[in-house]
C-alpha positions in Angstrom: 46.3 -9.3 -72.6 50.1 -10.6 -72.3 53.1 -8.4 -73.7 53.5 -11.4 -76.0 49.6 -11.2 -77.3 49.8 -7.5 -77.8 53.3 -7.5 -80.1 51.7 -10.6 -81.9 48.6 -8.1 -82.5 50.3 -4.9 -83.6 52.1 -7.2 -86.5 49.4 -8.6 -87.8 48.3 -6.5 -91.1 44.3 -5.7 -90.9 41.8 -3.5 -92.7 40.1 -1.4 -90.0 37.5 1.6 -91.7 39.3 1.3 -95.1 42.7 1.8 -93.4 45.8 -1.0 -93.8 48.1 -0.9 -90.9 51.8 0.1 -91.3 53.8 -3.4 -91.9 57.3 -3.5 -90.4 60.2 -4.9 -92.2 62.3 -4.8 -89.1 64.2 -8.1 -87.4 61.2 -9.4 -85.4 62.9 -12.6 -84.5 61.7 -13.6 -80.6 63.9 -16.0 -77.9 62.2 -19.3 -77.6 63.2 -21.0 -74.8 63.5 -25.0 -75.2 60.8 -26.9 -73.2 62.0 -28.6 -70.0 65.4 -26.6 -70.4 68.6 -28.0 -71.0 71.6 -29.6 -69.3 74.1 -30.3 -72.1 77.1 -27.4 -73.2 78.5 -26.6 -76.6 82.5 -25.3 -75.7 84.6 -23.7 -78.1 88.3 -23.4 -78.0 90.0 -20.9 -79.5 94.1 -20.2 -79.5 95.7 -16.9 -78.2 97.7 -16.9 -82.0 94.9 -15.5 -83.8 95.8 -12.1 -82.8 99.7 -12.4 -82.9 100.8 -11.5 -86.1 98.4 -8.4 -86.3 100.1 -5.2 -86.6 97.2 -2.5 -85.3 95.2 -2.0 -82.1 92.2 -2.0 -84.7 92.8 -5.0 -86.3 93.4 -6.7 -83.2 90.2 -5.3 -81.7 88.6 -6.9 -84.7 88.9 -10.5 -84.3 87.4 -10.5 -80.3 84.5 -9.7 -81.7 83.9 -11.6 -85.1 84.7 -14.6 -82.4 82.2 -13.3 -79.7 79.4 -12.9 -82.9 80.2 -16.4 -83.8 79.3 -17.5 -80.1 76.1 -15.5 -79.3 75.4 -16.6 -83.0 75.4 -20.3 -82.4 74.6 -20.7 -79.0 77.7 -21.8 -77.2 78.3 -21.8 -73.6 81.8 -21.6 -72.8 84.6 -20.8 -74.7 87.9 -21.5 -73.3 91.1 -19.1 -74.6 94.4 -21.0 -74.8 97.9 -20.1 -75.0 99.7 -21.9 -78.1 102.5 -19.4 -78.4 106.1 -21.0 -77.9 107.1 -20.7 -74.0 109.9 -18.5 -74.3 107.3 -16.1 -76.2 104.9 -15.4 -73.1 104.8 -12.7 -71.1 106.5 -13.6 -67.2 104.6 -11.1 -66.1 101.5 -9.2 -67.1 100.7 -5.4 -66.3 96.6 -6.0 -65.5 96.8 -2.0 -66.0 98.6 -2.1 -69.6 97.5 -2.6 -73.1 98.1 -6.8 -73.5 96.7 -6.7 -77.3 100.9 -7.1 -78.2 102.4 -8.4 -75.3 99.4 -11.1 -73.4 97.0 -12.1 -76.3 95.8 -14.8 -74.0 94.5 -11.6 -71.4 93.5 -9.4 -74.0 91.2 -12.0 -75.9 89.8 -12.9 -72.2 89.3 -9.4 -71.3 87.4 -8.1 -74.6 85.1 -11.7 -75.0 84.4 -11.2 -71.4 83.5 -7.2 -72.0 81.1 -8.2 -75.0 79.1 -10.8 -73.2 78.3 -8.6 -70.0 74.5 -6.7 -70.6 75.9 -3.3 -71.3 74.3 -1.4 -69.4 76.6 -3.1 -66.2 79.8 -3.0 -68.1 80.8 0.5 -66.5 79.9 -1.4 -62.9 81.8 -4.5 -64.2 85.0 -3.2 -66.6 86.9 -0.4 -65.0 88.6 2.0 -67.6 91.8 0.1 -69.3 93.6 0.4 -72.0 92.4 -2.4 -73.7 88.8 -1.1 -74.4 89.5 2.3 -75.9 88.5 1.1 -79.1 85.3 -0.4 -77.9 83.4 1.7 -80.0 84.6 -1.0 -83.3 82.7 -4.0 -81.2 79.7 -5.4 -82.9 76.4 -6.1 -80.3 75.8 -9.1 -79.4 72.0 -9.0 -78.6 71.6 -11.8 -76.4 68.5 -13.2 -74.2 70.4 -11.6 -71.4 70.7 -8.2 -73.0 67.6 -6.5 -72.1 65.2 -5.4 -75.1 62.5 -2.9 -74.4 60.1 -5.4 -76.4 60.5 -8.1 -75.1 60.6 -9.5 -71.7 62.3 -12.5 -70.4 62.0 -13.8 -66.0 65.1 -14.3 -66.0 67.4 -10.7 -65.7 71.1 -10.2 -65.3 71.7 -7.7 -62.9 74.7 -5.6 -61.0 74.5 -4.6 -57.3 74.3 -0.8 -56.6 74.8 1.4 -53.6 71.6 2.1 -52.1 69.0 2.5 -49.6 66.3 0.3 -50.1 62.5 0.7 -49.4 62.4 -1.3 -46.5 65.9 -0.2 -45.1 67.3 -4.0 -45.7 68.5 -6.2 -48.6 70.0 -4.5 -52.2 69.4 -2.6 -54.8 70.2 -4.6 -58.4 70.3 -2.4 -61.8 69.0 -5.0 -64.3 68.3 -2.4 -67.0 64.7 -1.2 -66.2 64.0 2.5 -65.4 64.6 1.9 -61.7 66.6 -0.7 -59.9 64.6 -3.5 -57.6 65.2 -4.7 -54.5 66.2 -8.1 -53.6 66.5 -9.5 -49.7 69.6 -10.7 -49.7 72.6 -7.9 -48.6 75.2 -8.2 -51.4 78.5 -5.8 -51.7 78.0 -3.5 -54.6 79.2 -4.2 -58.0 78.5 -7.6 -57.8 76.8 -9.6 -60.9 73.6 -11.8 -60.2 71.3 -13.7 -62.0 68.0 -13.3 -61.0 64.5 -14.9 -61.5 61.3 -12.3 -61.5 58.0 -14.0 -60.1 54.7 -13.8 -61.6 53.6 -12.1 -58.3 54.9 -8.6 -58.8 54.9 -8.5 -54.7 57.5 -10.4 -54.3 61.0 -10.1 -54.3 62.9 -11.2 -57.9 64.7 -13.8 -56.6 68.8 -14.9 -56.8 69.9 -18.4 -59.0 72.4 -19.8 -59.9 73.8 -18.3 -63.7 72.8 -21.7 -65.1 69.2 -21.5 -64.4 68.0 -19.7 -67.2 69.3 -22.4 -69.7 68.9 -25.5 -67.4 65.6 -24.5 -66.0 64.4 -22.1 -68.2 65.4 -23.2 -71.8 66.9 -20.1 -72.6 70.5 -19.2 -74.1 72.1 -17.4 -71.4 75.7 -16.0 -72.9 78.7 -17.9 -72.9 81.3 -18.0 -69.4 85.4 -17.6 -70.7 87.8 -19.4 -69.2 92.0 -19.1 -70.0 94.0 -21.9 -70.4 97.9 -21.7 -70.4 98.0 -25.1 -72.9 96.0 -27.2 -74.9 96.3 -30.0 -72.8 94.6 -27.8 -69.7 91.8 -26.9 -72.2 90.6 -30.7 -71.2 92.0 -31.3 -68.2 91.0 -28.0 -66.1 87.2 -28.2 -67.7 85.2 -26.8 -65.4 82.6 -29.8 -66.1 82.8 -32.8 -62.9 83.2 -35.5 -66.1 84.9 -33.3 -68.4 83.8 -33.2 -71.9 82.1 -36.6 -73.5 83.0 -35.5 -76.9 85.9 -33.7 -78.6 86.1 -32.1 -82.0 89.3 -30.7 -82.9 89.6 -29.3 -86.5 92.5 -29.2 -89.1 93.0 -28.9 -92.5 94.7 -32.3 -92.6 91.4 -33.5 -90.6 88.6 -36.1 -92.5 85.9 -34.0 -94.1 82.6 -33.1 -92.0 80.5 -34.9 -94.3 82.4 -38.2 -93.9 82.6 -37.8 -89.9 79.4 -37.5 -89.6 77.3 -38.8 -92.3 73.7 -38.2 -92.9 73.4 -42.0 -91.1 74.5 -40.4 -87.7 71.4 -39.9 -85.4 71.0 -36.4 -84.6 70.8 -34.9 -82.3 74.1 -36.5 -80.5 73.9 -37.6 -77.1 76.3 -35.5 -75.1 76.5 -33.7 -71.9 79.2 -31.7 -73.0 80.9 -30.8 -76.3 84.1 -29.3 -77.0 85.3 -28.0 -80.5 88.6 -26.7 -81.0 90.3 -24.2 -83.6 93.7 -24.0 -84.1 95.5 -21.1 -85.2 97.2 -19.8 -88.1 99.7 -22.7 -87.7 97.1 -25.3 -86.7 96.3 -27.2 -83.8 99.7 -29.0 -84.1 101.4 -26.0 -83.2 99.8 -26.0 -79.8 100.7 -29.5 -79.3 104.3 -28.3 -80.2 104.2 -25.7 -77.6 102.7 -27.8 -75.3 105.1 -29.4 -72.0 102.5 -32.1 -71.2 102.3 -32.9 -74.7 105.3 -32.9 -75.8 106.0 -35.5 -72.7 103.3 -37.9 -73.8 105.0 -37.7 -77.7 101.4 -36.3 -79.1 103.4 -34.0 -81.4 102.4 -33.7 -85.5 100.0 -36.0 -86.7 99.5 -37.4 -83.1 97.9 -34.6 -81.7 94.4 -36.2 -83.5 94.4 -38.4 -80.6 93.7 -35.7 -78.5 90.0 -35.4 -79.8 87.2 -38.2 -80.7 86.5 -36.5 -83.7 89.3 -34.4 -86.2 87.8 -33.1 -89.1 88.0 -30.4 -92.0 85.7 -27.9 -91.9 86.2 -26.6 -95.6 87.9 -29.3 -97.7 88.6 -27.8 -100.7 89.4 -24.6 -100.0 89.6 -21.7 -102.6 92.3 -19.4 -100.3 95.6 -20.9 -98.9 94.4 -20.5 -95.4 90.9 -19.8 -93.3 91.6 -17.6 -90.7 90.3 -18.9 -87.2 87.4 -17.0 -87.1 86.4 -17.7 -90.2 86.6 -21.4 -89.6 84.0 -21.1 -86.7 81.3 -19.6 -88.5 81.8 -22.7 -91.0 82.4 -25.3 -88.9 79.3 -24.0 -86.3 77.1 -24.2 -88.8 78.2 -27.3 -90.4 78.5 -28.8 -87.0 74.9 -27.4 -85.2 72.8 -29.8 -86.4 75.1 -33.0 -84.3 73.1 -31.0 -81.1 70.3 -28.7 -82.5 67.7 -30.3 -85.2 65.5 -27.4 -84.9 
């Protein structure tokens, strides 16, 4: 019997000699991977701004991970961290060894998205001690397909290179978050993250692949990669993506309401490769086209900087409070948005 048959078995509720089985009202929900896999990318921009009129170490520790949530929540693949602030507000030069949360929002956002997406049981291999994660402790989980669960089990395994004799004298020793490491063939320095693919033949080594197999081959959510961007304008035009993205959301409150955009007409789900949705901050996505060199060179200032994107809409017309604060606006405009690429 399959792991999957015998969790399927102890939840079902029987009558066995007179005796009912104890039901469990815990979250049961299990990752279904998508048949065939999938090649297409939901990105998500967010602006370094959201955390620069916050007073506390606490409160900025906060927003990092109500954004991350929003991510693992919905899916997305990439989210790309971009600096909005004026020019002659950034840092010239960043301490990597000092707290950033006041003085590099742009690094500190990075740093703790990056922290919260890592399996943690590698995150002590992967995220040296620093100032900026003393107050990890305030950081939501995440619970991702790649963070392990006793219950259930996945082929595919992130895993962390380790010091290490192995059986056989050659290859590595990878902690992927079992009792004891495994062994792989290939010799790898320690400390280094790999994304491996477990055979049905338990004699043979798990084997290396590339971190986009388990969503392009497998059909499984695999976390989300951050990427920095020191403009809007290199949010597009340093994508990471051969053909860049094929369609562009930006959102504003000045932008034409979801409904309208993309009315109930619209085939779903869109045909993309890869998506892009940006947030602005608490002064809009205009204010990074303000702040932006490129932009400011091309005249796609104000009302221009719609052009930017194929589609500008309002993800809460209507609003009851004078402003939605960034992270706020993902959670609504994800889910109003989910069902352009997931009908499911």
């Amino acid at each position: 019997m399959s792991f999957h048959e015998r969790q399927n078995k102890k939840r079902k509720t029987m009558h066995n000699g007179g005796r009912q089985e104890r039901v469990s009202f815990k979250p049961s929900a299990m990752f279904t991977p998508i048949e065939g896999g999938r090649d297409w990318t939901v990105s998500v921009a967010i602006p370094a701004s959201v955390i620069t009129s916050l007073a506390t170490a606490d409160q900025r520790m906060a927003v990092p991970g109500r954004i991350a949530r929003a991510l693992a929540v919905f899916s997305v693949d990439e989210v790309v961290i971009f600096d909005d602030t004026p020019p002659a507000q950034r840092p010239r030069h960043t301490d990597p060894a000092a707290y950033t949360g006041d003085t590099d929002p742009c690094h500190f956002l990075s740093h703790i998205i990056s922290f919260l997406e890592a399996p943690p049981f590698m995150r002590k291999a992967l995220f040296p001690l620093h100032p900026n994660l003393r107050l990890t402790a305030l950081l939501p989980s995440l619970d991702m397909p790649h963070h392990p669960n006793p219950k259930e089990w996945i082929p595919y395994r992130e895993g962390v290179t380790i010091a290490g004799k192995t059986g056989t004298g050659e290859g590595t020793l990878v902690e992927v978050g079992l009792e004891d490491p495994v062994e792989i063939e290939e010799t790898i320095p320690p400390k280094t993250r790999l994304t491996l693919l477990f055979p049905e033949d338990e004699s043979k080594y798990p084997e290396c692949v590339n971190p986009a197999a388990p969503r392009e081959e497998g059909g499984y959510y695999w976390g989300y990669t951050v990427r920095k961007a020191s403009s809007l304008s290199n949010v597009f035009t340093e994508s990471p993506y051969e053909e860049g993205y094929d369609i562009s959301i930006g959102t504003s409150e000045r932008g034409t309401p979801i409904s309208r955009a993309f009315p109930s007409s619209t085939p779903r789900p869109l045909n993309f490769k890869h998506m892009l949705i940006a947030f602005g901050g608490p002064r809009g996505l205009e204010f990074a086209a303000m702040n932006d060199e490129q932009l400011t060179g091309m005249d796609v200032q104000g009302p221009k900087t719609r052009e930017l994107f194929d589609h500008w809409i309002n993800v809460l017309p209507s609003q009851g409070s004078r402003t939605i604060r960034t992270e706020e606006a993902m959670f609504i405009g994800l889910t109003a948005l989910r069902s352009l690429w997931d009908t499911s």
